[in-house]
C-alpha positions in Angstrom: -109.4 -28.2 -66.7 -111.9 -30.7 -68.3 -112.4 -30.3 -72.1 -115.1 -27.5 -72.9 -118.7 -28.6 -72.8 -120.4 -29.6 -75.2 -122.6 -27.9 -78.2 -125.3 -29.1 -77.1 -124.8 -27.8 -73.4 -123.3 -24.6 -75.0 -125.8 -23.6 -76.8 -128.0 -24.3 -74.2 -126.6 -21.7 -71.9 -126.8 -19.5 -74.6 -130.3 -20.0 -75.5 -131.5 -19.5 -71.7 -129.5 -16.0 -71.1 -129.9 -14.1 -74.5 -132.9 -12.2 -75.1 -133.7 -11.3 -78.9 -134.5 -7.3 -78.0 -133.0 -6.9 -74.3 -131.6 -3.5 -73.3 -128.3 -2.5 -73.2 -127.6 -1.4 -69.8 -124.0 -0.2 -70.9 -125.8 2.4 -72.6 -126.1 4.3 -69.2 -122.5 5.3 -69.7 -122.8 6.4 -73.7 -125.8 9.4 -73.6 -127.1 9.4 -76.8 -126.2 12.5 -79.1 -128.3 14.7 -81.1 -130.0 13.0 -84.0 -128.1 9.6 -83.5 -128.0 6.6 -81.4 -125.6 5.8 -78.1 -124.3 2.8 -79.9 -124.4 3.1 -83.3 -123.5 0.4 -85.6 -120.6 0.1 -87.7 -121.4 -0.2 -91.1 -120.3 -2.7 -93.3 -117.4 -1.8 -96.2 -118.2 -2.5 -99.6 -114.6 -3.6 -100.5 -112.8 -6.7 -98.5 -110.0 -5.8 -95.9 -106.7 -5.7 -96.4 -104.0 -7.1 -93.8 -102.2 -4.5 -92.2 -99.3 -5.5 -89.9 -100.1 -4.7 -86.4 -98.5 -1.9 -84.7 -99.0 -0.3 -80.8 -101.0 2.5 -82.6 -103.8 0.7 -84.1 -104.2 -2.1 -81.2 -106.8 -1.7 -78.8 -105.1 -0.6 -75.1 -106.9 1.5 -72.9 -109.0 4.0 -74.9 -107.7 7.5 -74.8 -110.8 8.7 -75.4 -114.3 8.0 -74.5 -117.6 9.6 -74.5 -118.6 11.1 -70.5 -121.7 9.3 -68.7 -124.5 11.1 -67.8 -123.4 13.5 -65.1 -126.9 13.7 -63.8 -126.8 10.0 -62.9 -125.7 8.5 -59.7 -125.7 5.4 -61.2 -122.5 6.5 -64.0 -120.7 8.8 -61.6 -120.9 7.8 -57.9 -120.3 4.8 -56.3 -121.4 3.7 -52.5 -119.7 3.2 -49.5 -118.7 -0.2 -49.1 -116.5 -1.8 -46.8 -112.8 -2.8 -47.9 -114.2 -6.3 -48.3 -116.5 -5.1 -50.4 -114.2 -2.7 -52.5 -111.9 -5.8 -52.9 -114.4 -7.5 -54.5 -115.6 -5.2 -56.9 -112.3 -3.6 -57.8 -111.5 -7.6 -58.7 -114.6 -8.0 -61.0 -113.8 -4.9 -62.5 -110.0 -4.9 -62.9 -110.1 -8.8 -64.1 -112.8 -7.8 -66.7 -111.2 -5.1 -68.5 -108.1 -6.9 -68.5 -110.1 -9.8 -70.3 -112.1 -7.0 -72.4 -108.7 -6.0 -73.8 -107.6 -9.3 -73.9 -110.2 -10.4 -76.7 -110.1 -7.0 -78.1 -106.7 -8.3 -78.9 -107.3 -11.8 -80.1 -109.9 -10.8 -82.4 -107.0 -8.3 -83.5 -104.8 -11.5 -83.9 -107.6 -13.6 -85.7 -108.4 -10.7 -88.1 -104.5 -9.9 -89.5 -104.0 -14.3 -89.4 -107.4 -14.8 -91.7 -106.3 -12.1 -93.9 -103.0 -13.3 -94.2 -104.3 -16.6 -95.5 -106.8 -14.7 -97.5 -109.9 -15.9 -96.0 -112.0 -12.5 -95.9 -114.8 -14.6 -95.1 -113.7 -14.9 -91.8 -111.6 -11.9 -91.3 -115.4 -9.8 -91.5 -117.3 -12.3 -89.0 -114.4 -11.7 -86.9 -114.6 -8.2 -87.1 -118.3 -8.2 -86.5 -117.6 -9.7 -83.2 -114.8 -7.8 -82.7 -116.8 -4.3 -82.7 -119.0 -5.5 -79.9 -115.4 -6.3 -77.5 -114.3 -2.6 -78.4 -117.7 -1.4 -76.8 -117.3 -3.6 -74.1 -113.6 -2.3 -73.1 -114.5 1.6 -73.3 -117.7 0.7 -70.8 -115.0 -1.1 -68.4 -112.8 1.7 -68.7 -115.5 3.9 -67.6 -116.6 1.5 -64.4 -113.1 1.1 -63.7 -112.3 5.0 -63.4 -116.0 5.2 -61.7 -115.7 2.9 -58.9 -111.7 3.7 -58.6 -110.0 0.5 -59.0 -106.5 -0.4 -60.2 -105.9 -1.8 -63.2 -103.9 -5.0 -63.4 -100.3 -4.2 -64.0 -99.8 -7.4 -66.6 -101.6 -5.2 -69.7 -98.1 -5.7 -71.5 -98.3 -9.3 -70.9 -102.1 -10.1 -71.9 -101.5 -7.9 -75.1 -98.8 -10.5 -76.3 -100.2 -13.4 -75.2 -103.6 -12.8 -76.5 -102.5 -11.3 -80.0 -100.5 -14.2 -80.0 -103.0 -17.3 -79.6 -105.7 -15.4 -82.2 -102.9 -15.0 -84.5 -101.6 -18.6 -84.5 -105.3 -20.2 -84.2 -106.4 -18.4 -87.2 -103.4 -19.0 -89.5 -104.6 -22.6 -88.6 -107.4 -22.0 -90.4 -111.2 -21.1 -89.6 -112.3 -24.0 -87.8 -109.3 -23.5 -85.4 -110.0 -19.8 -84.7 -113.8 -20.3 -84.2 -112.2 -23.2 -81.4 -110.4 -20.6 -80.1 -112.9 -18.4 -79.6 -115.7 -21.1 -78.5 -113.4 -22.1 -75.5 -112.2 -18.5 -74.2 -116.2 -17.7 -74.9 -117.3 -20.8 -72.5 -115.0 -19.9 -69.8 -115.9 -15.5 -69.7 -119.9 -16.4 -69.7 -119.6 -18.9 -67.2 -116.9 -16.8 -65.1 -119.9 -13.8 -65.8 -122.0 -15.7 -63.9 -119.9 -16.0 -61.4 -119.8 -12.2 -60.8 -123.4 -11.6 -61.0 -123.9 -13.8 -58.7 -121.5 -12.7 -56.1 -122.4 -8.7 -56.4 -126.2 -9.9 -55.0 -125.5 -9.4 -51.5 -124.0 -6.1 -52.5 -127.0 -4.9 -54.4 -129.4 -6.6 -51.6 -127.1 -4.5 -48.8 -126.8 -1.0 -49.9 -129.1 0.9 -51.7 -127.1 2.7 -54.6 -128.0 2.0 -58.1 -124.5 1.8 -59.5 -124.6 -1.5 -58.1 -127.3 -3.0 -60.3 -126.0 -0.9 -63.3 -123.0 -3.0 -62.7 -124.8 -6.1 -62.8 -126.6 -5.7 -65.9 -123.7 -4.8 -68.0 -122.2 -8.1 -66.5 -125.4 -9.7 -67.9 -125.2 -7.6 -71.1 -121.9 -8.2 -71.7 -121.9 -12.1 -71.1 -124.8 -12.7 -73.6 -123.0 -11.1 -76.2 -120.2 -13.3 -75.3 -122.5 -16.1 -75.1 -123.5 -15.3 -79.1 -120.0 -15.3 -79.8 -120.0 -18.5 -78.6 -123.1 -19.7 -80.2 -121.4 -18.5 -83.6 -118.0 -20.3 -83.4 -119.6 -23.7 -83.0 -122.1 -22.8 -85.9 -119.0 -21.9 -88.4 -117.5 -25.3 -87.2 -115.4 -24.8 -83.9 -115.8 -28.7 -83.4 -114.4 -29.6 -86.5 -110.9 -27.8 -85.8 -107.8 -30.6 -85.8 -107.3 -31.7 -82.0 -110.6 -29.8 -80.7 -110.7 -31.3 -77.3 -107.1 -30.4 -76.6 -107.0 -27.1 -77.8 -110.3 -26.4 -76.2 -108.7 -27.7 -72.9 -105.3 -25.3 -73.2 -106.7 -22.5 -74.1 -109.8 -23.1 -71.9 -107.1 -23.6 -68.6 -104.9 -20.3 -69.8 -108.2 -18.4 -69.5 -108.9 -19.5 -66.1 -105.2 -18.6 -64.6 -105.0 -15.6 -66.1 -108.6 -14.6 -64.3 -107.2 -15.7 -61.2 -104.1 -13.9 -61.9 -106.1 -10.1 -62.5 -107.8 -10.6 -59.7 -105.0 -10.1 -57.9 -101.9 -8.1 -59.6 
């Protein structure tokens, strides 16, 4: 893989996707409850985190439990009927983005526990901030995935490790190196995003259901808050990390196989 773009062309992409007050179509999924909002924010603590060593009970898997969509709503709980072709492909958007959901769920984990370890609470909070938005995403994918009945990859085990792993050893590296870490696995989920918006457009333009568009605009929800992820990293000083180019370039390439691996297995 060729280094990661540039800031300039990074920030870019950002800057033409985001919208300052869009919707959040993953909202469809959460119904709002009585007297409160159907994402609520997570407020801030008043005292700084402590490290707490990880453990199989406190890292993000598949959520065991998760609000119901609307049942009222074709759109949450039905799905059309598409040819095999058709299923294939968006079984594969689905099953490869909750595998990469839980996959940053888990970094983000990793880059949390290595910050605090090296005391930096600085960064272990920004982390954390981003970090709340990758737990949302992963309990709307585990919702679409049980909705439109696809199979999830049978590597979970393996992405847990691996991705703990690099957030883990890029943030006991120090900040610069985590926000590289992030900027690089940032760049290649919006651009892979695109990718699936794009190819769901026959689908949408075909059958008449509106799961279909739902689906599409949590893709687009979902890669602009990657995108601001992005945007963040090479603010805090992803660039400056020791060997940039190269770590951009590894961790860049792992992202892309293990895409190409979920959309298969």
């Amino acid at each position: 893989m060729q280094s990661a773009m540039t800031s300039t062309s990074r920030c870019a992409i950002a800057a033409t996707t985001r919208l300052p007050r869009r919707s959040l179509a993953s909202s469809a999924y959460f119904p709002p409850r009585a007297g409160g909002p159907s994402r609520p924010p997570t407020p801030p603590s008043s005292s700084p985190p402590q490290p707490t060593p990880p453990s199989s009970s406190t890292h993000p898997t598949l959520p065991s439990s998760i609000p119901h969509p609307d049942p009222s709503s074709d759109a949450t709980t039905s799905t059309p009927r598409l040819s095999p072709s058709e299923h294939a492909l968006v079984s594969s958007i689905i099953r490869v983005d909750q595998a990469g959901e839980l996959g940053a769920n888990w970094i983000y984990r990793g880059q949390k526990y290595g910050s605090l370890l090296r005391g930096d609470t600085s960064t272990a909070r920004q982390v954390s901030e981003m970090w709340e938005n990758e737990k949302h995403h992963l309990k709307t994918m585990a919702l679409l995935r049980a909705q439109h009945d696809v199979r999830p990859t049978v590597l979970y085990p393996l992405w847990q490790g691996l991705a703990f792993g690099l957030g883990l050893g890029t943030a006991l590296l120090g900040r610069e190196a985590a926000m590289a870490c992030t900027e690089a696995v940032e760049t290649v989920i919006g651009e892979h995003y695109d990718d699936q918006i794009r190819a769901l457009k026959p689908l949408i333009e075909k059958h008449d259901h509106p799961s279909l568009p739902l689906l599409r605009d949590v893709l687009k929800e979902f890669r602009d808050d990657e995108l601001e992820h992005l945007d963040t990293a090479v603010e805090e000083g992803a660039q400056k990390a020791p060997g940039h180019s190269l770590l951009s370039a590894v961790i860049g390439a792992g992202c892309k196989a293990a895409i190409k691996v979920c959309e298969k297995i």
